[in-house]
N, C-alpha and C positions, 0 to 999 in steps of 0.2 A: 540403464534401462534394459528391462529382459527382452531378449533379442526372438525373433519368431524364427524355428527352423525344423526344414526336414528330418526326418530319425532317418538312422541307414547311414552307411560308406559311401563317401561319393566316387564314382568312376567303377563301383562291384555289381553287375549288374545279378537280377534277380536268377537269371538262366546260370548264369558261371557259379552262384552261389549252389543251387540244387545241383549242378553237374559236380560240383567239389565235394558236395557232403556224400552224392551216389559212389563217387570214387575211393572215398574212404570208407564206406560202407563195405563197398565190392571187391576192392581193389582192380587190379588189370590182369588177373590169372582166371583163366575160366573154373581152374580146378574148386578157385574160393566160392567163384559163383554157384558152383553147383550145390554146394555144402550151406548155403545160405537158405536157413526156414523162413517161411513165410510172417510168422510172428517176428522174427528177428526183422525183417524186411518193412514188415509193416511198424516195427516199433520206431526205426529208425527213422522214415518216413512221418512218422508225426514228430518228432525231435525238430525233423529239417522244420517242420512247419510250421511247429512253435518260434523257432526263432527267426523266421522269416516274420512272422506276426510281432514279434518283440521289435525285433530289430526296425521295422520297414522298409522303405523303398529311398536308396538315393534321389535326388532331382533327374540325374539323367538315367533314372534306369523307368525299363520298357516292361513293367513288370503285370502278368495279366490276375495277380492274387491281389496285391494293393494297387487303391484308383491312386488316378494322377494328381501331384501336388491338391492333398488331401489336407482341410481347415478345421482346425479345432482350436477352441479354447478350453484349455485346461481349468483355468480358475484367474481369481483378480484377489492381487494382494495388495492391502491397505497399510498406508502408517500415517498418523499413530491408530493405534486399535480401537483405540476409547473416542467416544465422541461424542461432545455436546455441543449446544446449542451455537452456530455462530462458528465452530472449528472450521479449518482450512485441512482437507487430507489429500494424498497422493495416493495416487491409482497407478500399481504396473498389472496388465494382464499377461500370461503365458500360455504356450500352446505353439503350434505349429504352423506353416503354410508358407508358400511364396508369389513375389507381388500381389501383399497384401493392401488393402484399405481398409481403415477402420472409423466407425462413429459411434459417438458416448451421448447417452440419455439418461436421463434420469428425472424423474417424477418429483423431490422437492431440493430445494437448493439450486444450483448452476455452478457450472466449470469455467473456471479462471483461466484456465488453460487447456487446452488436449496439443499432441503429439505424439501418433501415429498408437501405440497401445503404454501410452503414458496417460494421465491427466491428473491437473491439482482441482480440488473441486469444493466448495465453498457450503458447510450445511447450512440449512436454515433458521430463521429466529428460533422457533417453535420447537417443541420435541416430535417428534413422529418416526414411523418407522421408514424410510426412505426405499426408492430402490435406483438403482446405478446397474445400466445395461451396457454390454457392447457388443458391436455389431461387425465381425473380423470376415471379407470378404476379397474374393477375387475372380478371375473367370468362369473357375470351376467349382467353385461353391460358396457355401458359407456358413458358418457357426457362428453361436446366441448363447452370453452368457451373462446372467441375471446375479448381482448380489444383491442383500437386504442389509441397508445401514442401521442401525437403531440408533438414534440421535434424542440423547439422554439430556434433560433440565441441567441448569448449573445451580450449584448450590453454594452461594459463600462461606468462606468461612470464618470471615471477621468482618466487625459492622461497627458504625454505620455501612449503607452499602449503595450504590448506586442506581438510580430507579430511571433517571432518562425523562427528556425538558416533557417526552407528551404529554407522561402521569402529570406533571405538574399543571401543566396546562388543561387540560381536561380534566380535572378534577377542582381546580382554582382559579389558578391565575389567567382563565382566559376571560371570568367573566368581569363586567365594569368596574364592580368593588376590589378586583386585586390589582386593577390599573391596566387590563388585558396586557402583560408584560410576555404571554406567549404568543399571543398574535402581532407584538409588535414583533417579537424576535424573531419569526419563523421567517422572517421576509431578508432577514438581513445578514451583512456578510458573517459573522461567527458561525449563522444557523448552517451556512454550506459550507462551511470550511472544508470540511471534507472530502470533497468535490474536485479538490485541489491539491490532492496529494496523490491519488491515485492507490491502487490496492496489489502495486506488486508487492513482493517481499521485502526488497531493498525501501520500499519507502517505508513501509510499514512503521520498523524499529524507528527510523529513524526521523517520520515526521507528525506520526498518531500521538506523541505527548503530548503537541498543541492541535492536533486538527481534532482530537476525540476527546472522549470525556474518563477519566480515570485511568489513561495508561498508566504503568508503571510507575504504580503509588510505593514506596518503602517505608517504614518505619524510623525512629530515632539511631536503631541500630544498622539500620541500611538494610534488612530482610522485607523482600516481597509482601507486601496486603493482598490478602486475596480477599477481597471486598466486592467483588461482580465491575471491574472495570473496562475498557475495552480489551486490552491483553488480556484478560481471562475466559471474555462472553462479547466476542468482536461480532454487534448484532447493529444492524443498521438505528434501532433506537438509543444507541451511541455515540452516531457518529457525529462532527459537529462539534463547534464549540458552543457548549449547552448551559443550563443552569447550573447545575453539579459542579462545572470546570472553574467556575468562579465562587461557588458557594458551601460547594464540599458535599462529601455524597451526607444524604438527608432520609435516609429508609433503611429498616431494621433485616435481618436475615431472610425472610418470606417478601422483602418486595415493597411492606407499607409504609406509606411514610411516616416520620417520626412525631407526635404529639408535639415537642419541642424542636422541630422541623425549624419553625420562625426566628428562636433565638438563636440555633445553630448559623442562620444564614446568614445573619445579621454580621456586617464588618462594614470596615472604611471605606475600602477599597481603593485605595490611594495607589501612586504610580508601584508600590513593592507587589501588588494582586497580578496588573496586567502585565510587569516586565519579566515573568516568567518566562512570556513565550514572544514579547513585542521587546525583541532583544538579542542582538547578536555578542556571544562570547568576544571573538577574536576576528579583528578584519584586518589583512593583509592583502590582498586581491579582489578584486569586484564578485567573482563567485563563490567568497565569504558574506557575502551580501543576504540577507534572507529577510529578518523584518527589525530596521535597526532604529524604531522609533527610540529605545532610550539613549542611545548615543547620539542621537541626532537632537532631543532635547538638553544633552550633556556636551554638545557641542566637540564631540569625538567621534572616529571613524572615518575621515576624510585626509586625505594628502594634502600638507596646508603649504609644501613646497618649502618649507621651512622659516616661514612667515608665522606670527602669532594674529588666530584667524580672530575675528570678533562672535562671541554667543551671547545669546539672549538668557535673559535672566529667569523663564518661565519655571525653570526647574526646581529654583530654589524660592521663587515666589508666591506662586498657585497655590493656596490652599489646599486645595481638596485636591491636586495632582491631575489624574488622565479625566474624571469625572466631572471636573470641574468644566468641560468644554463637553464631552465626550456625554454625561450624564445632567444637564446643566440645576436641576431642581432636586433637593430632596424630598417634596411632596409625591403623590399619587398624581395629581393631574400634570400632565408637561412631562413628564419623563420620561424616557422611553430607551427599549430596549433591543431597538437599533441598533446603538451605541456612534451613530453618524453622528458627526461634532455638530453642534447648532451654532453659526457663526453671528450669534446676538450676543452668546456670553463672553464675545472678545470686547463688548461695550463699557464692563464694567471696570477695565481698565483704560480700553484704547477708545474714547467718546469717537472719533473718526470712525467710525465704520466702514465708510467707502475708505479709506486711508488702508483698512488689513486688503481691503480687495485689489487693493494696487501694486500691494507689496506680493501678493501671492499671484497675478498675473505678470507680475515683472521677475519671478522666480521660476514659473514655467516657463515664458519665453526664454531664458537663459540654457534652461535645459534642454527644450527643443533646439534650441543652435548649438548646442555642446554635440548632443546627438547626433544631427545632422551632420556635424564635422565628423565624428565618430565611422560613421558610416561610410564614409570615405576613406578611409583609410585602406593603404595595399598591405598585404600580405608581410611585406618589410618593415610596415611602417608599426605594424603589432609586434614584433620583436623587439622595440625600444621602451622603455620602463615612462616616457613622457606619454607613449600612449597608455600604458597599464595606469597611472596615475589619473588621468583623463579620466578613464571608463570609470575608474573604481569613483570617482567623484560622481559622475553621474547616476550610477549605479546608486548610491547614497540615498542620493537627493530621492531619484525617481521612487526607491522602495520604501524608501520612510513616508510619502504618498500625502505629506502636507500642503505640498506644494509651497512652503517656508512658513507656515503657519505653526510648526514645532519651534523653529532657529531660523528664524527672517536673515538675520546678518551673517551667520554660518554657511544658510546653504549659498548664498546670494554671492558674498566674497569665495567660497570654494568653485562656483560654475564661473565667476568670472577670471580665476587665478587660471584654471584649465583651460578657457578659450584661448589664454594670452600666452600659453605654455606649451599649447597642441594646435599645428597642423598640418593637414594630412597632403601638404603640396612635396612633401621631401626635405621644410628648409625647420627639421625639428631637430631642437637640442637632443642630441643622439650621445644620452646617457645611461 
């Protein structure tokens, strides 16, 4: 960060400097002084004074040419240079003064962050010409410096390209003939996903492939798409897990959507669509944990204590895979795009109905007791691998968010193996 400071030597005051420059001027022999013209006298005398102006005034000097701890901003430098729609830029200002305070404004877009003559600052959807002010102050004054952003369209440059759930919605799908499938969505959890990651930097990379729509699309070759997705045009008509994120972008270079938009969209969507992102790589630790519905319908990712745990067979049974519960109808009327499970299409195997509501009440009480032991646990009692085994069970269960409705016998024998394995009074196998 560029740092704010006075010009000028600190501890040279402005007196000892003119008394230094007169002295070499004059020296200390009167005979020199008399032999001294007035041009010469005068010349020298503007010399001192330009570089007293150059130089200026230390903080402690007492100087009656330059005012006291004097505020300027010199200028505000950006990076990156270029800017379009939706970029994230950093702001450092330069200039001088001490105990300063500073406040950042700006007319479109908003700041992510400020820090004292730092700030990262977020443009807006839209193009426009922006303006970004600061305001650098202290007791004895203040200076005002205005930049103008131009915040330029994005332009892709391979397609299909990404258009964002509203076009579709307001254009089609919200009225009764497309099944309003964007009024159901807009209500539901995909539609905020977003919401849940947060917009610092570190989440960004590393959680916008499932909360947005078209992050960091590659090729067969593994090279960057530049198709207007969120890593390229991060604009809140993005954000979200959208139409697009399951159906592939559906609009041509300029934004419209594609004539053959319908067949493009058309797929199975069987569980290979949704475990893109409803799916943990590697769990080792409970904070490997993130959305591990297909391990938990694969009947993996739990500590089974070295026992062979019992899985249900949904994975390799269900037909239609996540839709089949998740989507229950392939008509227009009854579908919807919520994606909340409708717990009737557990009828067409398990006729019990109240029977799944037993089985998933008797899966949550297990994990609220699992919990609750959890919670008790001292400081000591976290250092033994019986509690890490514990958590990461729970941890499972809780995130995979069926309440055993994925793996009835899975989650049910993994919360009961943990309760009988962990607890939190001291008397735990200290493994």
């Amino acid at each position: 960060m560029m740092q704010w400071k006075m010009t000028g030597s600190a501890g040279e005051t402005a007196q000892a400097r003119m008394s230094d420059g007169l002295h070499q001027l004059g020296g200390s022999h009167p005979s020199i002084h008399r032999h001294l013209s007035m041009p010469l006298l005068g010349f020298g005398l503007m010399i001192l004074l330009t570089t007293l102006f150059a130089g200026g005034c230390a903080e402690d000097d007492d100087c009656p040419i330059c005012p006291t701890n004097p505020v300027n901003i010199s200028g505000i430098l950006l990076y990156p240079e270029t800017v379009t729609v939706g970029d994230t830029l950093q702001f450092w200002a330069t200039g001088r003064g001490s105990g300063m305070q500073f406040q950042w404004i700006t007319t479109h877009g908003r700041f992510l962050e400020t820090d004292q003559n730092w700030a990262r600052w977020k443009a807006p959807a839209s193009p426009v010409v922006a303006s970004v002010t600061l305001v650098a102050f202290n007791d004895d004054g203040s200076s005002t410096f205005t930049k103008a952003i131009t915040v330029s369209p994005y332009k892709p440059r391979h397609a299909p390209t990404y258009t964002g759930a509203a076009y579709c919605g307001l254009e089609c799908h919200q009225v009764d003939g497309h099944g309003s499938n964007y009024d159901a969505w807009v209500h539901s959890a995909h539609a905020n996903a977003y919401g849940r990651q947060g917009e610092s930097p570190e989440t960004q990379g590393k959680c916008a492939a499932c909360h947005t729509v078209g992050y960091g699309d590659i090729d067969e070759r593994g090279w960057d798409i530049h198709n207007g997705g969120f890593d390229e045009i991060p604009v809140p008509g993005l954000q979200g897990v959208q139409c697009e994120a399951c159906h592939g972008p559906l609009a041509n270079a300029d934004g419209e959507i594609l004539d053959e938009h319908g067949e493009l969209a058309i797929g199975d969507f069987l569980i290979d669509t949704c475990k893109g992102c409803h799916t943990d790589d590697t769990i080792e630790w409970a904070e490997d944990i993130h959305s591990p519905q297909v391990q938990m319908l694969a009947g993996e990712g739990g500590y089974g204590y070295e026992q062979t745990i019992p899985s249900s067979p949904h994975q390799d049974i269900v037909p239609r895979g996540c839709v089949t519960c998740h989507y229950p109808t392939s008509g227009e009327e009854g579908s919807s795009h919520t994606f909340a499970a409708d717990p009737t299409s557990c009828s067409a195997c398990h006729p019990e109905a109240s029977g799944i509501d037993l089985r998933m009440n008797e899966v949550a009480d297990l994990l609220m007791l699992l919990k609750a032991e959890l919670s008790q646990a001292s400081e000591e009692d976290k250092l033994y691998y019986s509690y890490e085994w514990a958590l990461r069970n729970a941890t499972l269960v809780e995130k995979d968010g069926s309440s055993g409705a994925h793996n009835y016998e899975y989650s049910k024998t993994l919360l009961n193996l943990s309760l009988q394995n962990f607890e939190p009074s001291g008397n735990m196998d200290r493994n």
